[in-house]
N, C-alpha and C positions, 0 to 999 in steps of 0.2 A: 764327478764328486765321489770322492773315497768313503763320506764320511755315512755310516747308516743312521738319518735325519727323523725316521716315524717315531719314535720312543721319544723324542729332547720334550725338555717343559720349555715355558716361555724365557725363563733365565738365561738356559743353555741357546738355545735360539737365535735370543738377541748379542749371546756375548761373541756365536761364529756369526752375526753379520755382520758386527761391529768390527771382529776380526779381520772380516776378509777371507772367512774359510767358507762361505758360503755366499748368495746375492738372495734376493727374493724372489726374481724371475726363478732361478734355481731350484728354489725350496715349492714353488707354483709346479714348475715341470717334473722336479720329484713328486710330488703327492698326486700330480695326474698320472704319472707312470706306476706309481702303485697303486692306486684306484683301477685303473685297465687290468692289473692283474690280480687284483684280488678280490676286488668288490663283486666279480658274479658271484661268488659262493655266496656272499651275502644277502646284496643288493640292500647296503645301508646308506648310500648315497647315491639319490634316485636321478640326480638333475644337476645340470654344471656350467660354468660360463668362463670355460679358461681364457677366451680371446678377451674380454674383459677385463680379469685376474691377471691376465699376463702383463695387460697395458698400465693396470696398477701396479702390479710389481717392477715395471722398470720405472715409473716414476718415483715410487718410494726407493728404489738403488741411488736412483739423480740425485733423490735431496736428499739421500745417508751422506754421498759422495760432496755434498756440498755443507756439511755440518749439519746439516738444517733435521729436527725430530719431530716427526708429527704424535709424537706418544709413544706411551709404553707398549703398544702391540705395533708400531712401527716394522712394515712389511712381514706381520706374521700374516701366513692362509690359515683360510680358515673355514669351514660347514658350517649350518643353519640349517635348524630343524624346522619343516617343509612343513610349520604353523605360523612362522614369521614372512611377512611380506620385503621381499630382498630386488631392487631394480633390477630388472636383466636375467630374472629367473621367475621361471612358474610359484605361482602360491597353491597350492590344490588342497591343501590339508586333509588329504587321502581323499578328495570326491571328485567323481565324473563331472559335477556340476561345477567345479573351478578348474575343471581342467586345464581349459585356456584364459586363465585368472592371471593376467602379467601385467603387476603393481604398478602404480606410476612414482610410488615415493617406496621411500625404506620404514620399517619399522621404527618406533623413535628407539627401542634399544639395538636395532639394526645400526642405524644412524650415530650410535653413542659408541660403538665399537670400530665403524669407521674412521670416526674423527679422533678413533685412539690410535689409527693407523694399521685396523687391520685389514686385511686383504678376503673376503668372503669369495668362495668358489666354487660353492656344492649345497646344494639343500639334500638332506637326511628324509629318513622314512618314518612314517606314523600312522599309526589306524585312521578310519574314517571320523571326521571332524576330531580327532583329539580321543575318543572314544572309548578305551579299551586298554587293557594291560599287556595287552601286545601289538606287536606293527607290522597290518595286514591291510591293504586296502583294494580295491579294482583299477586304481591306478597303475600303480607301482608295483602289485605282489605283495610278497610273503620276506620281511628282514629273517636272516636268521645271526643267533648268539655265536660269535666266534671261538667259544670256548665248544660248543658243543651246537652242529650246525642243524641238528633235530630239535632243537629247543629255541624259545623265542629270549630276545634280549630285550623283552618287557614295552611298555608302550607308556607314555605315550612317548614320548623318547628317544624309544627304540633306536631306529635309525642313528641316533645320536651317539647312544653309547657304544653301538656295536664299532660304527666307525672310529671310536676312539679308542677302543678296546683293539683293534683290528691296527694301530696305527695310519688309518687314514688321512687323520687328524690333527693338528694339536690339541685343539679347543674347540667348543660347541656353545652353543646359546639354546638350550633350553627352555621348558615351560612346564608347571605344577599343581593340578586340580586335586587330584586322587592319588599322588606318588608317584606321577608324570616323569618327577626330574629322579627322585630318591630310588624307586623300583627298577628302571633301566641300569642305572649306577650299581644296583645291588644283584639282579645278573650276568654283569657283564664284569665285576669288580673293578671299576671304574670310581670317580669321583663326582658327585653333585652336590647341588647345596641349591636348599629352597629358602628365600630368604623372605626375612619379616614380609607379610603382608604388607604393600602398600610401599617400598622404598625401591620398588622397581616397576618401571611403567608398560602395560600393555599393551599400549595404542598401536596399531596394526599387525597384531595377532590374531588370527581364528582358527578357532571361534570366539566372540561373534564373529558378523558378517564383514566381508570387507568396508570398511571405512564407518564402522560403529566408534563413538567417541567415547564410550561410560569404561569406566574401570570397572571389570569385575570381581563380583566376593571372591573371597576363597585362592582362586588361581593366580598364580604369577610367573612371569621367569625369572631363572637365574641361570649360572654356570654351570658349565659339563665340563672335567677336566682326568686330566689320570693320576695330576700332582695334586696334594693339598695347598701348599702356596701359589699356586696358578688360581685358584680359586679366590683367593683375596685378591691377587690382580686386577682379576676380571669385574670381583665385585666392587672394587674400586671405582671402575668405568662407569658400572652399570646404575649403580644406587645414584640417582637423580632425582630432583623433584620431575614430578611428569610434565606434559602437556595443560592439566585440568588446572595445575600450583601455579603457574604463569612464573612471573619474576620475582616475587614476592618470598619464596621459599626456598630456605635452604636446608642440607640434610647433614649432621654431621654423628656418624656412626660412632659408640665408642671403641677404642682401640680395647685389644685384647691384652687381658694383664698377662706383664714379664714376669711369668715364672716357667719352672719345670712340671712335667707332671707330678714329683710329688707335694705341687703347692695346692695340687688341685683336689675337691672334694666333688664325689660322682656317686650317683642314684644309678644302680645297674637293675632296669624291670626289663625280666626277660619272658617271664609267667605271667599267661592271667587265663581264666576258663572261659572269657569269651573268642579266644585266638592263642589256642596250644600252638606249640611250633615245632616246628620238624628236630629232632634228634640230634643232628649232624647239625644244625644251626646252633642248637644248645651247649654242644660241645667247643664249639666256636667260644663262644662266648663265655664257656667257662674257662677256658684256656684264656683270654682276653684277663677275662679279672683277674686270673691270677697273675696276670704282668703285671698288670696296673698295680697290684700288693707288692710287688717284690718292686717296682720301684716309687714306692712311699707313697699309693694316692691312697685319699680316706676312701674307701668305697664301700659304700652302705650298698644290698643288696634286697630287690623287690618292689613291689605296689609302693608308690605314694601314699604316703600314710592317710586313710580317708577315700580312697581314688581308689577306681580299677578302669579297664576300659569302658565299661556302663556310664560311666561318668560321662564320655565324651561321644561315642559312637551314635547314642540316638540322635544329641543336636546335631552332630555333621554329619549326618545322612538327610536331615530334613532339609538344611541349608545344602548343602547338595545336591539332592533331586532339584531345589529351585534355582539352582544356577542352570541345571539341565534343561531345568522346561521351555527355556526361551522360544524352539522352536517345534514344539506343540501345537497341532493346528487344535482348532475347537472339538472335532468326536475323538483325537487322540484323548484330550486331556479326561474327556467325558469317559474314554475305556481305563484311562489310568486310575481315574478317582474308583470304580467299581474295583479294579485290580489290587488296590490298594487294600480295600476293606474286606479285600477274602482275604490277603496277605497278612494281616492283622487277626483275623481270626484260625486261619489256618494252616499261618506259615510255618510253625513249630510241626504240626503234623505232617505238612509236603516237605519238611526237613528244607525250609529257604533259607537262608543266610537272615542270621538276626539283626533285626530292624530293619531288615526291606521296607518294610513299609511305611517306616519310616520315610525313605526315599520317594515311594510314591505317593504320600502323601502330601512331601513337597513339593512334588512336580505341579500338583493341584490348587496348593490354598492359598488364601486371601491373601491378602498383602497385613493386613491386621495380624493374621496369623505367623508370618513372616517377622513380625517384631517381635510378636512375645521368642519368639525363637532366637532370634539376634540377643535380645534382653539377656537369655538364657546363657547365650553365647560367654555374652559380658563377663557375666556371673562364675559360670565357671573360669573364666580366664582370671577376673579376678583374687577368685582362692588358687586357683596352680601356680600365680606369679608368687606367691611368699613362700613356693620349695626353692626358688633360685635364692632365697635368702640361707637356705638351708646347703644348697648344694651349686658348683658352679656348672653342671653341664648333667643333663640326664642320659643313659644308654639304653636304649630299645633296640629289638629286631626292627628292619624296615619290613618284613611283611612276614609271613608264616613258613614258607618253602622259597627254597631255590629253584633258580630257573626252570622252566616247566619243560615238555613236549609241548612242540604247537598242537592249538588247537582254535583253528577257524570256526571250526562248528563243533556242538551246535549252537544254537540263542544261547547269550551271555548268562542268561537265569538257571540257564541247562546243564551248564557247565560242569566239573568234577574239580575239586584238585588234593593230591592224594596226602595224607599228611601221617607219616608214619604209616602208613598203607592204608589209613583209614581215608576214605570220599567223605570231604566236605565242599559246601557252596562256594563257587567260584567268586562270586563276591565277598568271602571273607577277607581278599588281598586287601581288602580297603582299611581293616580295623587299626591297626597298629601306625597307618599312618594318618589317623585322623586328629590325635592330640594338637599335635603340630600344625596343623591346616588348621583345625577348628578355631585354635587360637589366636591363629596369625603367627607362629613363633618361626625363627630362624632352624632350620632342621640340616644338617650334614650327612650326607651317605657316605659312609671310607669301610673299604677292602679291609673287612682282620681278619679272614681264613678263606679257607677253601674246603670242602665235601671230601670224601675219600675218593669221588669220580673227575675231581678238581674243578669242581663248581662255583664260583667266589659266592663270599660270605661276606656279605655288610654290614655293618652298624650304625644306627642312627644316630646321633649326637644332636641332642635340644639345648636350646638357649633362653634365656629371658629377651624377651621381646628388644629387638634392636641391638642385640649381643651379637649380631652376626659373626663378631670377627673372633668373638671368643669358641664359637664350634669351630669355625677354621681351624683357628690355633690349634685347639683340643685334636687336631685329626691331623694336623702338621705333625705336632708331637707322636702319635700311635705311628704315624707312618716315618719317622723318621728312627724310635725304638721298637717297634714292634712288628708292621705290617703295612706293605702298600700295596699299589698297581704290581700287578704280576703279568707279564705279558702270556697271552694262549700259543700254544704249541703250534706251529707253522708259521705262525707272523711275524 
């Protein structure tokens, strides 16, 4: 093959199979032979089943060669991040204790990507159990970001986005608690998109445990991609009713209005004094607005009139330690609830990240308790849905700083991260993306600069609930006038 294959989106992809410039077995043997030479620097794709890959891609040749389509991802390969259960590969989701954890079924969004015709080959890297904002486990090792191999390309993820950053990949399947999908996207200047709560299904993901039935709060998957219109592709596939819906339920997403950007009206909140943001992200996105002006978008800049992050960061910390707590024995929870109550009293003085305690309060309380907090949830979701009547898409930073140094250790609480040279609490990454989680909204991570060390720079793009297709859009257009995937220097 003449042709250099890592960089195509799925358009291009399908239009040389359809051609006959390429086969799928081809496009299989290609990305293993780039994987052999580039993935040690990384180690973003920890685990692989090309004799199985391979056996599907020549029967997806057969039935191109016979007219016959099994879907729009018809023989594309493809990675899976090593939290989804994939037949004929390890599930470990970074722990010794699954190590030899090999599923007997696929995830139903494993399964919903197959039946689109794609060809999966590799599961990706991620911290232990999902864990952490970068992808470090005792399995697998230490991923590193292909832009800068000293630094991490975020977690939970990780593994996900380096590999597609890195071209190892087309396309990734993902997963979203804390900025699982958005944060990796936003190191690695990469594409994600965490979509509405609830329009994509979990059932054989972990965490939980293998073959847990419940849908969890909060987390979801969605796409990883480098294109913005790959991302509608994919979410195409994926937005089903679940497993719990039976037959009874259908979903039908609204399409994203035809216009240009200058039809569009955008809320740019890049400020707030719970999560200052680094310098060089702010320059970003002053540069961003000013495209957006020069071509005709209304762009109001700042806080939600009424709102700042206080609005939202203490409920989804609370409801977030209680997704955490699941596996809690009995004296953990008992050191948590005391932990909790110095953190409250004296985590401003130990300089903690605000509303810790928040978190560990959730990890502790009743389930009575647990409602008024959902109630709360409600409440505020219900006053932030009538700014989409104000504006068609909002623009956040997805987190404070760019890509970091690794750092394994020490304890997450311990942590530093340097903001403007000043050390703040490592769990500050969580602020900026909790609107979006808390509410369950549609959230986009798209590439609109880079650092002066050429670090990519993300931006979030929020939706009104089940607008998914309208942050797409909103991030097709920036990346088509303004700024996309930039490939890193060597790959």
């Amino acid at each position: 093959m003449s042709k250099e294959w890592a960089f195509c989106g799925i358009a291009e992809l399908q239009a040389a199979l359809t051609a006959g410039e390429v086969t799928s077995r081809g496009l299989v043997e290609y990305f293993r032979d780039r994987i052999e030479k580039l993935n040690p620097a990384l180690n973003a794709v920890v685990a692989t089943n090309f004799d199985d890959a391979l056996s599907r891609a020549d029967a997806a040749d057969d039935a191109r060669a016979k007219g016959e389509s099994w879907g729009p991802l018809h023989g594309i390969p493809m990675t899976i991040k090593d939290t989804f259960e994939v037949v004929g590969m390890p599930c470990t989701a970074g722990s010794r204790s699954l190590a030899k954890h090999m599923p007997g079924s696929n995830a139903f969004t494993v399964q919903r990507l197959i039946d689109a015709g794609a060809i999966p080959f590799g599961k990706t890297n991620v911290p232990l159990f999902a864990g952490d904002l970068q992808s470090f486990n005792k399995v697998y090792g230490t991923t590193n970001n292909p832009h800068d191999t000293s630094r991490t390309p975020g977690g939970s993820s990780g593994g996900a986005a380096a590999a597609l950053a890195a071209g190892l990949t087309p396309i990734e399947l993902g997963s979203d608690l804390a900025g699982s999908i958005r944060t990796p996207s936003h190191f690695c200047g990469t594409y994600g998109h965490k979509p509405t709560h609830g329009i994509i299904a979990s059932r054989g993901h972990i965490p939980g445990p293998p073959g847990m039935l419940l849908e969890p709060d909060l987390s979801t998957p969605g796409p990883m991609t480098r294109y913005a219109d790959d991302l509608d592709v994919m979410l195409d596939i994926l937005a089903a009713p679940g497993p719990l819906m039976g037959d009874s339920w259908s979903l039908t997403l609204p399409e994203a209005p035809e216009k240009d950007l200058s039809g569009y009206k955008v809320l740019l909140w890049t400020q707030d004094s719970l999560s200052p943001i680094d310098d060089e992200l702010q320059a970003a996105y002053t540069a961003l607005a000013a495209h957006l002006k020069s071509q005709g978008v209304d762009v109001t800049t700042g806080a939600p009139e009424g709102m700042s992050l206080e609005t939202f960061v203490p409920t989804y910390m609370n409801l977030l330690g209680s997704v955490l707590s699941g596996t809690l024995k009995p004296a953990q929870r008992r050191v948590t609830a005391v932990i909790g109550k110095l953190a409250g009293k004296f985590g401003a003085r130990l300089k903690l990240s605000a509303h810790i305690d928040k978190l560990l309060k959730g990890m502790t309380q009743v389930h009575a308790d647990w409602l008024q907090q959902h109630e709360a949830r409600l409440r505020i979701a219900q006053k932030a849905d009538k700014l989409f009547d104000q504006y068609d898409v909002i623009l956040t930073p997805v987190v404070h700083v760019p890509a970091f140094k690794h750092q394994p250790k020490p304890a997450m609480h311990k942590r530093k991260l340097h903001v403007n040279g000043m050390p703040g609490p490592y769990t500050d990454i969580f602020m900026w993306i909790a609107p979006a989680t808390l509410m369950g909204l549609p959230a986009t991570s798209a590439p609109v600069g880079s650092t002066k060390n050429g670090l990519p720079v993300n931006v979030q793009i929020l939706g009104r609930k089940y607008h998914d297709k309208t942050t797409i859009k909103f991030a097709s257009l920036l990346e088509k006038s303004f700024r996309g995937f930039v490939k890193p220097e060597g790959y």
